[in-house]
C-alpha positions in Angstrom: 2.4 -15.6 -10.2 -0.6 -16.8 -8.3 -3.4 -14.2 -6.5 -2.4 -15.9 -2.9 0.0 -13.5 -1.6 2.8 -15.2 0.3 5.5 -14.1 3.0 8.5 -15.4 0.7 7.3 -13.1 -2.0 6.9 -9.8 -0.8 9.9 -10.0 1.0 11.8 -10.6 -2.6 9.3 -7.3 -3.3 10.4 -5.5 -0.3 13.9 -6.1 -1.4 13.1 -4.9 -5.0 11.6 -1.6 -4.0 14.1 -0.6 -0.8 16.6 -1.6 -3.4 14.7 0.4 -5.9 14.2 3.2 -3.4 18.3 3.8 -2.6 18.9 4.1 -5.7 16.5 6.6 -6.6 17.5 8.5 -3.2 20.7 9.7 -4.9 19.2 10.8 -7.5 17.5 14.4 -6.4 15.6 14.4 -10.0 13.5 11.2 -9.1 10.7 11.6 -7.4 9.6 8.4 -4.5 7.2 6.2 -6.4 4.5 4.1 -5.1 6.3 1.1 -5.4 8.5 2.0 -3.4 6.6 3.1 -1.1 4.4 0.2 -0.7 7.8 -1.7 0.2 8.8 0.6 2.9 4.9 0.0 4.4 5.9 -3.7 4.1 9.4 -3.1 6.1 7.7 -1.1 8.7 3.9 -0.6 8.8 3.1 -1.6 12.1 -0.4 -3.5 11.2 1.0 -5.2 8.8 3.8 -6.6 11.2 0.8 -7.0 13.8 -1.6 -8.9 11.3 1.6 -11.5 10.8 1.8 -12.1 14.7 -1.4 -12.7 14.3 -1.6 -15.1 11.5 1.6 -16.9 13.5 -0.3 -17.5 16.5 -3.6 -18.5 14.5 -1.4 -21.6 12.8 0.0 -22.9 16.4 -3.2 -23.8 16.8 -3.3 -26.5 14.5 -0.4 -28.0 16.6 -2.0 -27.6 19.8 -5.1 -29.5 18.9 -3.1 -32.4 17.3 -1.3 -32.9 20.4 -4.3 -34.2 22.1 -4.3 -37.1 19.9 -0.8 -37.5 20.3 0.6 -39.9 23.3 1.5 -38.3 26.4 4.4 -39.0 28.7 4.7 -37.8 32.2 6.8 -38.5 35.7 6.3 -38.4 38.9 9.0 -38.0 42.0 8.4 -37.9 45.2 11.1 -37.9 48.1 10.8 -36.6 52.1 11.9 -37.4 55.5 9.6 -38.6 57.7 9.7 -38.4 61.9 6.9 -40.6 63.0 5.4 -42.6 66.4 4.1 -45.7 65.8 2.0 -47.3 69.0 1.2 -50.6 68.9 -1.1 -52.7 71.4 0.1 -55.5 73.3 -0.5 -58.3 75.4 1.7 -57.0 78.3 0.2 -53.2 77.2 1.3 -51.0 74.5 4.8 -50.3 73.0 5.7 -46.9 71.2 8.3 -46.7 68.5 9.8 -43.9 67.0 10.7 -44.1 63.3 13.1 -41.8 61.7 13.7 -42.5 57.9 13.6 -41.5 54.1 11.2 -42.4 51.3 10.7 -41.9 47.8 8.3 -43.2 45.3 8.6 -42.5 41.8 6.3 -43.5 38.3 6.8 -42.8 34.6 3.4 -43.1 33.0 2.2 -43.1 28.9 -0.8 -42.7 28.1 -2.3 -43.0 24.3 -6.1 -41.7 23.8 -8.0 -44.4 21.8 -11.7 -42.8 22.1 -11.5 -38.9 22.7 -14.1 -36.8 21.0 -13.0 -34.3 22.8 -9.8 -34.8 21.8 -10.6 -35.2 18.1 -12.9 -31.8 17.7 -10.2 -29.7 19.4 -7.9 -30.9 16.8 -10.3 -30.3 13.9 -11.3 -27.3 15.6 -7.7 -26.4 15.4 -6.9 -27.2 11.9 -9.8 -24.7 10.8 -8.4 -21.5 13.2 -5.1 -22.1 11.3 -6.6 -21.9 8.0 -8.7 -18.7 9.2 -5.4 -17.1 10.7 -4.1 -17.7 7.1 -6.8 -16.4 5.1 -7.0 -13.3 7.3 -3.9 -12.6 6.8 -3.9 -12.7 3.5 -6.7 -10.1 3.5 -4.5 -8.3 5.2 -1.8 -8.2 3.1 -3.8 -7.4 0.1 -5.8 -4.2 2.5 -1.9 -3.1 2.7 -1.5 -2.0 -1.0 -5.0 -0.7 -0.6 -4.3 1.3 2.5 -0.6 2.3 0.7 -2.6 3.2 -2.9 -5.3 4.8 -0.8 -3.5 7.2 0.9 -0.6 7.9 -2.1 -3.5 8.8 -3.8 -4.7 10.9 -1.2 -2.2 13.4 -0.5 -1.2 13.6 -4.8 -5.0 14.7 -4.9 -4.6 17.1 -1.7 -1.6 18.7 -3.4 -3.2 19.0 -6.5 -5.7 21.5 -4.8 -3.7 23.1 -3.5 -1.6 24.1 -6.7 -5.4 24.8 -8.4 -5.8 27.1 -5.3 -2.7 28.7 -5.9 -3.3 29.0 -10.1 -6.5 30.4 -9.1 -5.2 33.2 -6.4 -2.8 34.2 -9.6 -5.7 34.7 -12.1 -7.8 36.3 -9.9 -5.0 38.8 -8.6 -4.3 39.4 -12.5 -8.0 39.8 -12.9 -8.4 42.5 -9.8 -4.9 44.3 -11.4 -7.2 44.3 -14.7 -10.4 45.5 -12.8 -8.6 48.2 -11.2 -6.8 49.8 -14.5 -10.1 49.6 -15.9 -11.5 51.7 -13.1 -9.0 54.2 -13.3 -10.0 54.2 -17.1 -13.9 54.6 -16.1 -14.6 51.4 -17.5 -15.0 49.8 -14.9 -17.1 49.8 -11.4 -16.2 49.2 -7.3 -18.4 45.9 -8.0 -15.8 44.0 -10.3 -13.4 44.9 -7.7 -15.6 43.3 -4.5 -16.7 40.5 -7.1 -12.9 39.8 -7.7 -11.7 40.0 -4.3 -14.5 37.9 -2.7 -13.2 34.5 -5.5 -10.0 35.2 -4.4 -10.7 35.1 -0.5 -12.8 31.9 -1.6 -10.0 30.2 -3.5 -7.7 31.7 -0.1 -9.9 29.4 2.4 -10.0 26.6 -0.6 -6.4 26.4 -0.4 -6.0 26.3 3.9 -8.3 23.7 3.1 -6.6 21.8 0.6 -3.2 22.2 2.9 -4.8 20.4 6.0 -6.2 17.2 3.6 -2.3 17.0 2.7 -0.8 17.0 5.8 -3.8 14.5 6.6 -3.1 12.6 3.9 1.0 12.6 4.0 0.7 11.9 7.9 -1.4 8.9 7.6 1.7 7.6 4.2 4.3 8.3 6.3 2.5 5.8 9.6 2.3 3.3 6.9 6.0 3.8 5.9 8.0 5.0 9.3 9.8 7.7 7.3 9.1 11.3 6.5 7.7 12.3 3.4 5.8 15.5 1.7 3.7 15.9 -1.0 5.5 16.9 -3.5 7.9 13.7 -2.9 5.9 11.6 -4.3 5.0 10.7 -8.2 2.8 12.4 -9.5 0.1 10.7 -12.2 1.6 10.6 -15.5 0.3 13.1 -18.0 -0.7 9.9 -20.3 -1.4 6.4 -18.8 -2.1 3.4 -20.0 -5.6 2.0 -19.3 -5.7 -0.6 -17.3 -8.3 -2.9 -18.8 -10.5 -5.6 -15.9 -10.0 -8.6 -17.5 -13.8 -9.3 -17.2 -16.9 -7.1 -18.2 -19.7 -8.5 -15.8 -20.3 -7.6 -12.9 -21.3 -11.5 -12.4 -18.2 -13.1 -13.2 -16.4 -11.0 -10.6 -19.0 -11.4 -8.1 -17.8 -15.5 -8.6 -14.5 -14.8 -8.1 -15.0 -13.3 -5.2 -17.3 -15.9 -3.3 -14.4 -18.6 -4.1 -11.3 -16.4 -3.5 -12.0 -13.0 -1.2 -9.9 -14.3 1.7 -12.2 -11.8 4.5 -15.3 -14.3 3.4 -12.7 -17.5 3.6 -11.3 -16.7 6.9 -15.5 -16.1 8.1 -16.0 -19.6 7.0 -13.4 -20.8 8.6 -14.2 -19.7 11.3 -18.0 -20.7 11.3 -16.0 -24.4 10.8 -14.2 -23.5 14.0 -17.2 -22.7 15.9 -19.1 -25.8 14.9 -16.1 -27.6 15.9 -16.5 -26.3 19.6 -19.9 -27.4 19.8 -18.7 -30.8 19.3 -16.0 -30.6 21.7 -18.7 -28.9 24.2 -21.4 -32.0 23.7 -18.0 -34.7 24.3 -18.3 -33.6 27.6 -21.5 -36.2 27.7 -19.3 -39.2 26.4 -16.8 -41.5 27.8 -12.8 -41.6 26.7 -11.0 -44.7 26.7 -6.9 -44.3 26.9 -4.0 -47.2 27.1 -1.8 -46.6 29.5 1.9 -48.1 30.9 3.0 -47.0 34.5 6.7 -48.0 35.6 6.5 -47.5 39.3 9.7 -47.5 41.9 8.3 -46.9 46.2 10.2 -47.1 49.0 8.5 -46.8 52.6 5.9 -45.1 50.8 3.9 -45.2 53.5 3.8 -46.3 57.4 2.1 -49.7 55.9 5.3 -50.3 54.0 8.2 -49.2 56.3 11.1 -50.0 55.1 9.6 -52.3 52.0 10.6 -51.6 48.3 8.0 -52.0 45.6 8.8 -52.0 41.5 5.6 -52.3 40.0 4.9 -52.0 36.3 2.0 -52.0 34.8 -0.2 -52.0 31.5 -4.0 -51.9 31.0 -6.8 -49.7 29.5 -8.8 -46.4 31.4 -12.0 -45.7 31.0 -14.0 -42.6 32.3 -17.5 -42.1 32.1 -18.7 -38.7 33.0 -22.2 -38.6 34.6 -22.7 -35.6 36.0 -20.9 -32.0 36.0 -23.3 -29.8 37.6 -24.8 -29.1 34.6 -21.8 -27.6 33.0 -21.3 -29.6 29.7 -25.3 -28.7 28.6 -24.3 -25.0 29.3 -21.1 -24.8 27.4 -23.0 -26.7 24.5 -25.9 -24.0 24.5 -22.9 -21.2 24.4 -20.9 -23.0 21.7 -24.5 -22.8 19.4 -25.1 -19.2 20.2 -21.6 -18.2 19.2 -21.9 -20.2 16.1 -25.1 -18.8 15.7 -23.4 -15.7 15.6 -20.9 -16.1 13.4 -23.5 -17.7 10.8 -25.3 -13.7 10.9 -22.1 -12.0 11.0 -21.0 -14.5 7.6 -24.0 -12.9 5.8 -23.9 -9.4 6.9 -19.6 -9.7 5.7 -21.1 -11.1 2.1 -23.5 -8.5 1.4 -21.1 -5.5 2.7 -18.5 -7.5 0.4 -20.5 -7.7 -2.8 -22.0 -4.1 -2.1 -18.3 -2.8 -2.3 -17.5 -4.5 -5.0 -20.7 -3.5 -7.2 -19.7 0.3 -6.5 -15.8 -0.1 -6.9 -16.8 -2.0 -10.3 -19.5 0.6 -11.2 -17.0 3.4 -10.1 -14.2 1.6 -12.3 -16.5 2.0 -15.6 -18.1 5.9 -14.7 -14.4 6.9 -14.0 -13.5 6.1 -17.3 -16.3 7.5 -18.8 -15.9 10.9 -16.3 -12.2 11.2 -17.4 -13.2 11.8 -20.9 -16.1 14.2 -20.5 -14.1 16.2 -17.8 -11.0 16.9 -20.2 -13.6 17.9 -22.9 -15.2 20.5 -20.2 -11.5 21.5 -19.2 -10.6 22.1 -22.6 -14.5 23.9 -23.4 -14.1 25.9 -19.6 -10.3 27.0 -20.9 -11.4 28.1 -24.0 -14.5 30.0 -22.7 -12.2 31.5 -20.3 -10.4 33.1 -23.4 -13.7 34.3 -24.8 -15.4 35.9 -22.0 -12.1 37.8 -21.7 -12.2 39.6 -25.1 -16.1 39.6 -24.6 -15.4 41.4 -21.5 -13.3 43.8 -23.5 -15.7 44.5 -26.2 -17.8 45.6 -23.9 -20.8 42.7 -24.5 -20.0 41.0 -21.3 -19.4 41.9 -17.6 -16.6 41.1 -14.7 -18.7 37.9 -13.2 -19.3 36.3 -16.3 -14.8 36.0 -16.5 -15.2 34.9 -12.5 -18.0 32.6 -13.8 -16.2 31.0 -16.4 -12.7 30.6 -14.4 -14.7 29.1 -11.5 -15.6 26.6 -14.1 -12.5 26.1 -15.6 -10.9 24.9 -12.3 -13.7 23.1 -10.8 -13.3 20.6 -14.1 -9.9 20.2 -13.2 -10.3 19.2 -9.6 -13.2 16.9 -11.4 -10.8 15.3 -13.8 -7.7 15.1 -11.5 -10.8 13.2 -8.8 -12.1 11.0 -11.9 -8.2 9.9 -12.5 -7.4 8.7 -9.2 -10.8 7.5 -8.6 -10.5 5.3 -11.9 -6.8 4.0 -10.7 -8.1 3.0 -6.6 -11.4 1.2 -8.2 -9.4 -1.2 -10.4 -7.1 -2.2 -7.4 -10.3 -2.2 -4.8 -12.3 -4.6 -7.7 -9.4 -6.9 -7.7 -9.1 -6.6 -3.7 -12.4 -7.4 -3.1 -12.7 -10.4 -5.7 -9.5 -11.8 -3.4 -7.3 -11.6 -7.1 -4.6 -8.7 -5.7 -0.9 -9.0 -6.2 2.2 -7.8 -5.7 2.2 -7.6 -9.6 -0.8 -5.6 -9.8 0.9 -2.9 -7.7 3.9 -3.0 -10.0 1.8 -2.1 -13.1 -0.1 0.4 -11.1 3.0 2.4 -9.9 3.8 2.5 -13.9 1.0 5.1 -13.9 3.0 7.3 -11.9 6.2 10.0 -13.1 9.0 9.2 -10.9 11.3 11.4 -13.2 9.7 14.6 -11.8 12.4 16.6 -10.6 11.7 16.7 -6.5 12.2 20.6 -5.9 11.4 23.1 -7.7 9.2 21.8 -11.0 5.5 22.0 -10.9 3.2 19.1 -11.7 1.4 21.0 -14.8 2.2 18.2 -16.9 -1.2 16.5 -15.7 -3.7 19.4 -16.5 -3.3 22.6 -18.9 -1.3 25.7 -17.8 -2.6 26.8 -14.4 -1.4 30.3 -15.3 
């Protein structure tokens, strides 16, 4: 399947997924997956649908500019009733007639341009707006899985707080039952109590928090998708996934790719061809257009000249006009044309270093994520295991109440840290392939393989991804 993304295509994928999607629907035990997601946003996401309006009008453009080469074919009618009083001298004095008739003149008229560079730069200059319509939608198209991926991401991360909130409200109310049968016992002091409390109002505000990034998150899906969703719909990560390997190591190789294929930077230089074309079509102002033409003409008292006289004229020949002078008009619209070109040339550069800058940290970010995944599930497993420790520590008596807070606050701050590193690694490797202008619909199929869509909807926690909670 080729990297250019095309409107037959993702309609066959829209199919796919909506089909995909139904039958999943009557299943309760299957959770919605991000393909199928991405093919309601497709169906229904309303800049998508706009970008394709746009990338429509950008290609009649191409037509418009061709038919200014193209001959041109026009009539003319005229017909009226005419009351006149014609006075004419004489030698015995003046005699005054009145006329009462009808006349009618008509002409059919083609004309073919032979020299019109004007003519020819609006066509060129057409020919290059088309192909920037199409590359910009293309860019589109590919920002939709982004945008989908982004945001599916987004709230899976948001609800994964808050179920770390919640774990960490239930240890810490376990701890504060501990902390207060150890005061009973005179074991313990009013300060392991406070300490206690004061985590769990912490983790409390973490997880009001964590609730408004969801419904953030979800709100922003379900725009995309024009259907209503939650977070704990959706997939979450598997609790193993494959890696998905960049097919090249260097930064360099990618940075190539994307100067030839990133569509944003194509539809720039299109459009920096566009805007040289106007210039020409500005400066043709200055030069003269030569045309065939062939007129069939039909009058009839066309005029008081020709009462009552028929005329059928036809006639062939050549037109030339010379412009020589326009009020200084044509110099302005030529000095405009350069400054917008001008413009564009700036705006080119300052698009191909924001490119390449996103694409050094999305490639960067692919490569420490993968790294950050390991070292965060060795500190999950060290914090869990410390956890265990500090508690019998605790009850030996050789450690106190806010070393156990300590070392829980730990524990669950590696697992927002992994669960970050995890979807951070998955967005990077669809943003590098984005930005290098190499995205497809297949690329979202093997990324939606890295989510569980046999999660059971209502009812069954996502622990599968981290160790207990509890």
């Amino acid at each position: 399947m080729t990297d250019r993304i095309g409107v037959s295509g993702r309609w066959c994928w829209t199919v796919l997924a909506l089909a995909m999607f139904c039958l999943e629907s009557q299943a309760s035990n299957h959770a919605t997956g991000l393909m199928e997601v991405y093919g309601l946003a497709l169906e229904y996401d309303p800049t998508y649908h706009a970008a394709m309006k746009e990338r429509d009008a950008g290609l009649g453009e191409r037509a418009i500019g061709r038919a200014a080469l193209l001959p041109k074919l026009s009539l003319q009618y005229q017909s009226g009733r005419n009351e006149s009083e014609v006075t004419q001298p004489g030698f015995f004095g003046s005699t005054t007639t009145d006329r009462s008739y009808r006349s009618y003149s008509s002409s059919l008229t083609l004309e073919q341009p032979i020299i019109d560079y004007e003519a020819i730069s609006r066509y060129y200059r057409g020919v290059a707006q088309a192909h920037h319509a199409d590359a910009r939608f293309r860019s589109r198209s590919q920002e939709l899985a982004v945008r989908v991926t982004q945001a599916y991401t987004e709230a899976l991360y948001a609800n994964d707080q808050i179920e770390l909130a919640q774990a960490q409200k239930r240890a810490f109310t376990e701890q504060m039952k501990l902390n207060g049968r150890r005061l009973q016992v005179g074991e313990g002091t009013r300060t392991d109590m406070l300490e206690t409390q004061a985590r769990y109002d912490l983790a409390q505000a973490q997880e009001i928090e964590a609730q408004d990034n969801a419904d953030a998150a979800i709100r922003d899906l379900i725009a995309m998708v024009g259907q209503p969703l939650s977070a704990q719909d959706l997939a979450p990560l598997a609790e193993k996934f494959e890696v998905l390997p960049l097919e090249l190591n260097r930064f360099e190789a990618w940075r190539d790719i994307a100067l030839l294929n990133n569509p944003e930077l194509a539809s720039l230089r299109y459009a920096l061809d566009a805007a040289d074309e106007q210039i020409e079509q500005a400066r043709a102002g200055h030069l003269p257009k030569v045309s065939l033409y062939a007129t069939a003409g039909r009058q009839k008292s066309s005029s008081e000249s020709t009462y009552d006289q028929r005329y059928v004229t036809n006639s062939v020949g050549i037109q030339v006009s010379v412009p020589i002078f326009a009020g200084g008009g044509v110099s302005a619209a030529v000095g405009q044309a350069v400054d917008n070109s001008g413009r564009l040339r700036y705006e080119n550069d300052a698009k191909l270093n924001e490119v390449m800058n996103d694409l050094r940290k999305q490639f960067n970010l692919y490569n420490s994520s993968f790294a950050k995944m390991r070292a965060f599930q060795l500190a999950v497993n060290s914090a869990q295991e410390l956890t265990v420790a500090m508690k019998k520590s605790v009850a030996g008596g050789e450690r106190v109440n806010s070393d156990i807070l300590d070392a829980e606050q730990r524990y669950y701050d590696a697992l927002r840290n992994l669960a970050q590193a995890r979807y951070a690694y998955l967005t990077s490797w669809l943003k590098v392939r984005f930005l290098a202008g190499k995205l497809s619909d297949v690329d979202i199929s093997i990324l939606a393989q890295c989510f569980d869509v046999t999660r059971q909807r209502n009812g069954e926690r996502r622990h599968a991804q981290h160790p207990k909670f509890d």
